[in-house]
BALOBA-1460 file (C-alpha; in Angstrom, 3 decimals):
// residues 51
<rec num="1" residu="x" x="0.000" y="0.000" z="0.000"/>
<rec num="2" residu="x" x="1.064" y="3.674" z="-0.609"/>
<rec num="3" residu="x" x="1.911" y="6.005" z="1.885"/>
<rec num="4" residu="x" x="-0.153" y="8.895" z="0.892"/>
<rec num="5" residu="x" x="-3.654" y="6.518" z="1.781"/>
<rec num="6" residu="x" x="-2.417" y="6.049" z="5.361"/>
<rec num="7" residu="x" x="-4.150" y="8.189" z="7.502"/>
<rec num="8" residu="x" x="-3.824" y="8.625" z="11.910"/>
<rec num="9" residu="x" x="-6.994" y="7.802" z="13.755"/>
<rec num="10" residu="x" x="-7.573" y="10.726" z="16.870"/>
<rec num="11" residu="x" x="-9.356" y="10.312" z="19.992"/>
<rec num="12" residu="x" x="-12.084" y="12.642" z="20.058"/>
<rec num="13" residu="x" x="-12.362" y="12.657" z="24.093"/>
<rec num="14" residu="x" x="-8.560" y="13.034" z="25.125"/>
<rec num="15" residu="x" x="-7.143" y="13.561" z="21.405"/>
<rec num="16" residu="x" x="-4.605" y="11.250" z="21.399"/>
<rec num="17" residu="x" x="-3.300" y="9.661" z="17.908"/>
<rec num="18" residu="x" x="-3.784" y="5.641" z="18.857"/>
<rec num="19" residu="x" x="-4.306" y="3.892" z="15.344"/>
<rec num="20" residu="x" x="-2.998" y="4.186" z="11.576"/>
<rec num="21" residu="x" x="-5.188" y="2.706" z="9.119"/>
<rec num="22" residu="x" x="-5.117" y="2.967" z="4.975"/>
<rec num="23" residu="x" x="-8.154" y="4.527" z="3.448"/>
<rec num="24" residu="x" x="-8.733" y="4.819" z="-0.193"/>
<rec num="25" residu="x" x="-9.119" y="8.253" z="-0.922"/>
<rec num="26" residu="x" x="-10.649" y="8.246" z="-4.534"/>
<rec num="27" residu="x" x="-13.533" y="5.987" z="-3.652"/>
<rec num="28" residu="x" x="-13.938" y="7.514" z="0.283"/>
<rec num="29" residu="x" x="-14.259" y="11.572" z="-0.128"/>
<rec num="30" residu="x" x="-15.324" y="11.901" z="3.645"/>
<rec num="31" residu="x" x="-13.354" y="11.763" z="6.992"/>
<rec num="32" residu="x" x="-13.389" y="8.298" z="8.783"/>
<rec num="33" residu="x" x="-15.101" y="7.853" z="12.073"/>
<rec num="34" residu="x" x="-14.714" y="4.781" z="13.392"/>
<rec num="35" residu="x" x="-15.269" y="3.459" z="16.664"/>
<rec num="36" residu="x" x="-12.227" y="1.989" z="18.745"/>
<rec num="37" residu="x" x="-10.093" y="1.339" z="22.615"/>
<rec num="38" residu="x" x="-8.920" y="4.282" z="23.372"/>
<rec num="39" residu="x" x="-5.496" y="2.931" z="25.740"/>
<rec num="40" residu="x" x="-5.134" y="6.611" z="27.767"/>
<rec num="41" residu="x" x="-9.438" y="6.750" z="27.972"/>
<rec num="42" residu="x" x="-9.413" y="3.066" z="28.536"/>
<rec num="43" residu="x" x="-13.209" y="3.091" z="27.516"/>
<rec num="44" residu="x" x="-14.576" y="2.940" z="23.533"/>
<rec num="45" residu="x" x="-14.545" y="6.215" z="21.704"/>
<rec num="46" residu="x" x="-15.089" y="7.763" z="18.497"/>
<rec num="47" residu="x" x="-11.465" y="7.896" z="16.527"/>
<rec num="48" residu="x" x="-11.675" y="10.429" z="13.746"/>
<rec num="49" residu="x" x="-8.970" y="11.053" z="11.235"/>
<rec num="50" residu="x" x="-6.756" y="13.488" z="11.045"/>
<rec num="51" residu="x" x="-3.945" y="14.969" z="8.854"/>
């Protein structure tokens, strides 16, 4: 896979960067919101991407 499809998955409670995923970003125009354990929350929260 390329490098420029990996994107960094944020916390949205505590906003720390937890997970790296690969999104295709020809067929998926909008953000990803997906969610996942958060290890500093230590509950299940939104991840959203970021840059």
């Amino acid at each position: 896979m390329s490098q420029d499809n990996l994107v960094k998955l944020e916390c949205t409670e505590c906003r720390g960067v937890n997970y790296q995923t690969f999104r295709n970003k020809k067929k998926v125009k909008e953000k990803l919101q997906i969610k996942k354990h958060c290890a500093k929350c230590k509950t299940h929260k939104m991840h959203k991407e970021t840059k």
